[in-house]
C-alpha positions as CSV (number, residue, x, y, z in Angstrom):
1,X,99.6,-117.6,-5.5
2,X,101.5,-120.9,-4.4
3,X,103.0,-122.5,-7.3
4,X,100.8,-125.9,-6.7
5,X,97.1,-125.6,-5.3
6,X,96.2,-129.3,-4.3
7,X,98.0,-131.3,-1.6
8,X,97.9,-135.2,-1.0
9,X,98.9,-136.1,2.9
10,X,99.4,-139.6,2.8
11,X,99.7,-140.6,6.2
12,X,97.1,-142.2,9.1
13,X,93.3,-140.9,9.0
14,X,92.9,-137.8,11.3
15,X,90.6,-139.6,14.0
16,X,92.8,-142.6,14.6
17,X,94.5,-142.9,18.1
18,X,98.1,-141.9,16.9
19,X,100.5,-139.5,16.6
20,X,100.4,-139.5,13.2
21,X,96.8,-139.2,13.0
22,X,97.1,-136.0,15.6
23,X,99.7,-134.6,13.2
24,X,97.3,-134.8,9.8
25,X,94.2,-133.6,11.5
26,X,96.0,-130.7,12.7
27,X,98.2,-129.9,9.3
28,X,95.5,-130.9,6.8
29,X,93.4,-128.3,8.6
30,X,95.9,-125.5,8.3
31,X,96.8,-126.6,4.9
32,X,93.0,-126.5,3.5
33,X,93.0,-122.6,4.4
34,X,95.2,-121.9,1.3
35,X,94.9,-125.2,-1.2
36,X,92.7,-128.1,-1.7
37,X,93.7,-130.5,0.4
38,X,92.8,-134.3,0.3
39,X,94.3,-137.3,2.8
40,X,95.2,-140.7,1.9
41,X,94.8,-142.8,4.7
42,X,97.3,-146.0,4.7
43,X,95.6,-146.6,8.1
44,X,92.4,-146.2,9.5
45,X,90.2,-146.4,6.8
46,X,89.0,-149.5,4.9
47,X,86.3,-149.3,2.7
48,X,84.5,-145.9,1.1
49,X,86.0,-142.7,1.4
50,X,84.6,-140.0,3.4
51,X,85.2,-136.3,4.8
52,X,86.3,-135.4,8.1
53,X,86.3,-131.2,8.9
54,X,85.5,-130.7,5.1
55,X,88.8,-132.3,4.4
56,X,88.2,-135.8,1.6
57,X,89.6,-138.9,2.9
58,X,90.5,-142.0,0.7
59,X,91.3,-145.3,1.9
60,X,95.0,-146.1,1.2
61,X,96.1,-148.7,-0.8
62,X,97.7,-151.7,0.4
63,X,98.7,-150.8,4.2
64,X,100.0,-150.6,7.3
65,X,99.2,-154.4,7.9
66,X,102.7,-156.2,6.7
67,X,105.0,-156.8,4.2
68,X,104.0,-156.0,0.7
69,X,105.7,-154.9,-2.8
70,X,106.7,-151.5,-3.6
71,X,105.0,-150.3,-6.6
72,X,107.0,-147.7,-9.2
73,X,103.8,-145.9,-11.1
74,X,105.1,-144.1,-14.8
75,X,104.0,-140.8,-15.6
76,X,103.5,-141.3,-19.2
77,X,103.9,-138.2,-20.1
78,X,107.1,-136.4,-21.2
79,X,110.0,-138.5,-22.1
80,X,108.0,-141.5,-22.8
81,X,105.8,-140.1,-25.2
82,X,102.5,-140.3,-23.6
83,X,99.6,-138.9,-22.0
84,X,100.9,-136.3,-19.4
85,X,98.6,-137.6,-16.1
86,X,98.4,-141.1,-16.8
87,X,100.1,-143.9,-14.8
88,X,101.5,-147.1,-15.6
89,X,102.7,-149.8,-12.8
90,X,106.2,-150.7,-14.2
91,X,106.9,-152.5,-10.7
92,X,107.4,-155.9,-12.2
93,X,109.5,-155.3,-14.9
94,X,111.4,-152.3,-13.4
95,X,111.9,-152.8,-9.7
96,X,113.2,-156.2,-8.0
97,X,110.6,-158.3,-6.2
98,X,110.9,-157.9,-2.6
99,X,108.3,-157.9,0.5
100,X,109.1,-155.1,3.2
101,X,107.3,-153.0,5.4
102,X,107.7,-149.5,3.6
103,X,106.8,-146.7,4.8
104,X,108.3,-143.5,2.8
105,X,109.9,-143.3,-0.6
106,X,112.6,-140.5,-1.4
107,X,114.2,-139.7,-4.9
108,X,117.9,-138.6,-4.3
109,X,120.9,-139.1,-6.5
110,X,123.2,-140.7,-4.0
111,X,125.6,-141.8,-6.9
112,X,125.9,-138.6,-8.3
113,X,125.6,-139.8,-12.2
114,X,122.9,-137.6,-12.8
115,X,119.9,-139.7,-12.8
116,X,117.4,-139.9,-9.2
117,X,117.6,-142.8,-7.1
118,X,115.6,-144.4,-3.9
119,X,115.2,-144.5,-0.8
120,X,112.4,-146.5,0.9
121,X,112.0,-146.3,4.5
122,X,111.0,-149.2,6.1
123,X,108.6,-150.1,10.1
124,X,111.2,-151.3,12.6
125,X,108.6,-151.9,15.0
126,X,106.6,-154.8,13.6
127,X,109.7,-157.0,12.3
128,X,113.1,-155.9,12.2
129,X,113.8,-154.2,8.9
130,X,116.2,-151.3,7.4
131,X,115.6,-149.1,5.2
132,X,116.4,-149.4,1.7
133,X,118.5,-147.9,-1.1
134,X,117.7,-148.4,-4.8
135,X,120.1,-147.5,-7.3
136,X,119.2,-146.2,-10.8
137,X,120.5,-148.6,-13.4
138,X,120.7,-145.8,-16.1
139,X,123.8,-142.7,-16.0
140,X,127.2,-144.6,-14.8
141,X,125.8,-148.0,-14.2
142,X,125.1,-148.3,-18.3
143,X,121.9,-149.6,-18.1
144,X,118.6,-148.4,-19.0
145,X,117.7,-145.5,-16.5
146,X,114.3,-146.1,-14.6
147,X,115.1,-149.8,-14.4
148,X,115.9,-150.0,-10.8
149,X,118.2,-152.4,-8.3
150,X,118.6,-153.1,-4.6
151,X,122.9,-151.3,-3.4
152,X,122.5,-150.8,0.3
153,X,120.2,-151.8,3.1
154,X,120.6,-149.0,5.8
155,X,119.1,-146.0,7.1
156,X,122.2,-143.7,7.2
157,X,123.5,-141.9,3.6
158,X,125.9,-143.9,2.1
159,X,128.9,-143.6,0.4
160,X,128.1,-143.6,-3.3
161,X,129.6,-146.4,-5.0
């Protein structure tokens, strides 16, 4: 029995006239045969959700339309206390206010201090725009860990600082 049994693909709806859309009609299928599988369609789909071969499929929030805010969502749960399962949006008080293109967001410690850091990826195609690294203010920086701040804008692995 797989360790996890539900799935979220977020990526283009399966019927739309991309690559990426080929890619999550083909994968969602294959990946529905063993857990429950739902998409989340940052492109697509606007308005209700639906279900396309069985598979649910939720409009996306925000989108693949321009430059917008990335959002850090809280689990409550754990270390802070709370409700394990419930989210808060910490992006204002936590994460600096900038307007990019994203398109992927990766935790790695690039700094080594022992607390996870960011990597966004950002579209290259629509406006010119690297990708980003967010560094964890906690472990050696001496701030409060989760509070995050823009280090390096590129797309290779930096040196930590």
């Amino acid at each position: 029995m797989p360790e996890f049994e539900k799935l979220l693909w977020h990526s283009n709806a399966p019927w739309s006239a991309t690559g990426y859309a080929n890619q999550t009609s083909i994968f969602t299928q294959l990946l529905a045969q063993q857990y429950k599988v739902a998409v989340s369609a940052f492109y697509g789909l606007e308005g209700a959700p639906m279900r396309y071969n069985d598979i649910p499929v939720f409009p996306g929030l925000g989108g693949d339309f321009g430059n917008d805010q990335n959002r850090l969502w809280i689990n409550m749960g754990g270390a802070q206390g709370g409700t394990l399962g419930v989210f808060v949006d910490r992006t204002a008080t936590n994460v600096p206010t900038l307007l990019d293109d994203s398109r992927d967001i990766e935790f790695v410690d690039v700094d080594e201090d022992g607390d996870p850091d960011l990597f966004t990826s950002n579209s290259s195609q629509i406006s010119n725009q690297t990708c980003r690294w967010w560094i964890n203010m906690g472990g050696l920086q001496g701030g409060t860990a989760g509070f995050f701040t823009g280090w390096k804008d590129q797309c290779s692995f930096p040196t930590p600082p």
